[in-house]
C-alpha positions in Angstrom: -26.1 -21.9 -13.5 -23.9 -20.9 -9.9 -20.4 -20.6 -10.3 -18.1 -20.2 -7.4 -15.7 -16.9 -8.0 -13.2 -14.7 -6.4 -13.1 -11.2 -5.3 -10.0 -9.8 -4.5 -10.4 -6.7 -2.3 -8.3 -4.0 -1.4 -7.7 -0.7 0.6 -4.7 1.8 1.5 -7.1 5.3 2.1 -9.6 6.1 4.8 -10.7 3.1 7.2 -9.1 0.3 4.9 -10.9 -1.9 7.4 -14.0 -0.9 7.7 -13.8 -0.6 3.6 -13.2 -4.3 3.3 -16.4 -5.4 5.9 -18.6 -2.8 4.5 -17.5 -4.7 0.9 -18.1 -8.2 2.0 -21.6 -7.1 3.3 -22.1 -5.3 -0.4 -20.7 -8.8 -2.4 -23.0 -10.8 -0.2 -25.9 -8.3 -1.2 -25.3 -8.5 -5.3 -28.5 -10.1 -6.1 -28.3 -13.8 -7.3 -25.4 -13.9 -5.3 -24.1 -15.5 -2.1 -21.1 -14.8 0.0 -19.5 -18.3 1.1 -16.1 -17.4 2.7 -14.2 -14.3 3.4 -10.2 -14.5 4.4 -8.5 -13.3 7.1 -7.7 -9.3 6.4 -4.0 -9.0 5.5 -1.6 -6.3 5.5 0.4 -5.9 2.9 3.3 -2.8 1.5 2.0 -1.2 -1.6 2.3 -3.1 -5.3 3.5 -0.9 -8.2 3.7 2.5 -6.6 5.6 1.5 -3.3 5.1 5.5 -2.2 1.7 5.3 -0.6 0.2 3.5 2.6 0.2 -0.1 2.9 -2.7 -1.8 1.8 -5.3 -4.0 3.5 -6.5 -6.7 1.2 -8.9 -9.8 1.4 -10.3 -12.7 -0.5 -14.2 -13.7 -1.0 -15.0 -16.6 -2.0 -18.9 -16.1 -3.7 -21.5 -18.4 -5.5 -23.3 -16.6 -8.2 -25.6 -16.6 -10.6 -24.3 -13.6 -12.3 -22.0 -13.4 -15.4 -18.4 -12.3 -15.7 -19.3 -8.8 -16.8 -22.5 -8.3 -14.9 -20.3 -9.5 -11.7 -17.6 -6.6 -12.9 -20.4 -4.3 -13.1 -21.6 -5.0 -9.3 -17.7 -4.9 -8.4 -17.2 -1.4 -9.8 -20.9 -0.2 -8.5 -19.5 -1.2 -5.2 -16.1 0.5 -5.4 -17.9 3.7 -6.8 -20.1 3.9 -3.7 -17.4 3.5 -1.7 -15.6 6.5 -3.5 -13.6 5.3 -5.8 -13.6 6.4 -9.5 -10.9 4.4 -11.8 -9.3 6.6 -14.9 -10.6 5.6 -17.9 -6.9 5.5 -18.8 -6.3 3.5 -15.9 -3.5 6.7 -14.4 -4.4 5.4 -11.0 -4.1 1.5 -11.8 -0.9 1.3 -9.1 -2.3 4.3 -6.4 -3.7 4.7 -3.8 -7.4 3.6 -2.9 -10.8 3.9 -0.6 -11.4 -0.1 -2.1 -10.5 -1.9 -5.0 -12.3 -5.2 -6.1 -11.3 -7.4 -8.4 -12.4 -10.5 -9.9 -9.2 -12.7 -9.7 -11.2 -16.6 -10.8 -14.7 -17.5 -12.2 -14.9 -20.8 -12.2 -12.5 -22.4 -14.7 -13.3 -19.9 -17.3 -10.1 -18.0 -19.1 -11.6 -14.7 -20.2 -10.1 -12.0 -22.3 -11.6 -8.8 -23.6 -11.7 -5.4 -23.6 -12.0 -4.2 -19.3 -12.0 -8.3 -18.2 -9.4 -10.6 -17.8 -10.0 -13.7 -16.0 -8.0 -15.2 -14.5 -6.9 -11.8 -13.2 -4.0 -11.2 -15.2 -1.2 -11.0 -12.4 -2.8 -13.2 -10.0 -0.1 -15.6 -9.6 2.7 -12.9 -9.3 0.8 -11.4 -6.1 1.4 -13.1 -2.8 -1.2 -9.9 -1.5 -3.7 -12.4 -3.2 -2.5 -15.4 -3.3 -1.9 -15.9 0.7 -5.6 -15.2 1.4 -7.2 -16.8 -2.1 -5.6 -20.2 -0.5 -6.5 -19.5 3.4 -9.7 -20.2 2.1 -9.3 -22.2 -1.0 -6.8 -24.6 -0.3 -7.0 -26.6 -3.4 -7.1 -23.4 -6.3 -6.2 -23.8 -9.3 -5.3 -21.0 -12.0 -6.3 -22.0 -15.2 -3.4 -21.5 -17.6 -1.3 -21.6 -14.9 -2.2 -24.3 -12.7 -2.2 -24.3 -8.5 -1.9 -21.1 -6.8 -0.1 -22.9 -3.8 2.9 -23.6 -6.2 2.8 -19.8 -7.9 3.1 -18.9 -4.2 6.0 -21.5 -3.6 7.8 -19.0 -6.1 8.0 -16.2 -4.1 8.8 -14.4 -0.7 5.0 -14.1 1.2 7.1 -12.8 4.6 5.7 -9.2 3.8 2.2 -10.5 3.8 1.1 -10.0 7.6 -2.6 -11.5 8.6 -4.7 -8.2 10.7 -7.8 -10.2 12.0 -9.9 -12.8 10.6 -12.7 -11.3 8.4 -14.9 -14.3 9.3 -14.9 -14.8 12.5 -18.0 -14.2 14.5 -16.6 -10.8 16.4 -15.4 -9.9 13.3 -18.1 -10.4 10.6 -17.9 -7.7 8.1 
């Protein structure tokens, strides 16, 4: 069975930009897996821990095969290689990062266990996500919460400034 999810990505250390292409060429290479959109790359201030660079994030939209946790698994494979190693306590949840990937929707599923929540739990608090999720899913809907266009109706996006399209052909990751 294919299932469209999304892949939030971001990056505040290093080359965030170069982070987030080389990640879009690694999601499109997860076997059973296929790449279908990627946002615009969006600069954003920092989330949490407001004392750090600002972050670069992104949106992938990808058809898979792959399960919820074997999808996680890839995510974190791909954020390791690109030298990043999450506290098991999760210390570093809010600071600074090389990349950070996370599965914000899986179809309509509502997941909740140990390490996996889906929807991503704060999702519709995050205009860093939201404003690229609906560049290239208009029409997305939250499940519990319903569409991310009015969760982003709530809130001020102005800090949320697009860098260069991650999809255009100059700008393929």
């Amino acid at each position: 069975m294919t299932i469209t999810a999304f892949v939030g990505l971001g990056s505040n250390l290093g080359d965030s930009t170069a982070a987030l292409r080389a990640a879009f060429a690694a999601l499109a290479a997860i076997e059973g897996t296929r790449l279908l959109q990627a946002s615009r790359l969006y600069r954003t201030p920092a989330w949490g821990v407001t004392e750090q660079p600002d972050f670069v994030n992104a949106v992938a939209m990808l058809e898979t095969q792959r399960t919820p946790q074997q999808l996680l698994a890839d995510l974190l494979a791909i954020e390791r290689v690109a030298g990043r190693d999450r506290q098991a306590d999760g210390s570093d949840r809010w600071g600074p990062r090389t990349l950070d990937l996370d599965l914000l929707l899986y179809g309509d599923a509502v997941i909740s266990e140990p390490g996996l929540q889906v929807p991503h739990p704060h999702l519709h608090e995050r205009a860093f996500a939201l404003v690229p999720l609906l560049e290239i899913a208009p029409d997305a809907l939250i499940p519990g919460i319903g569409p991310a266009r009015q969760a982003l109706a709530k809130m001020e996006p102005g800090e949320v400034e697009a860098v260069t399209y991650a999809d255009s052909p100059d700008d393929r990751p």
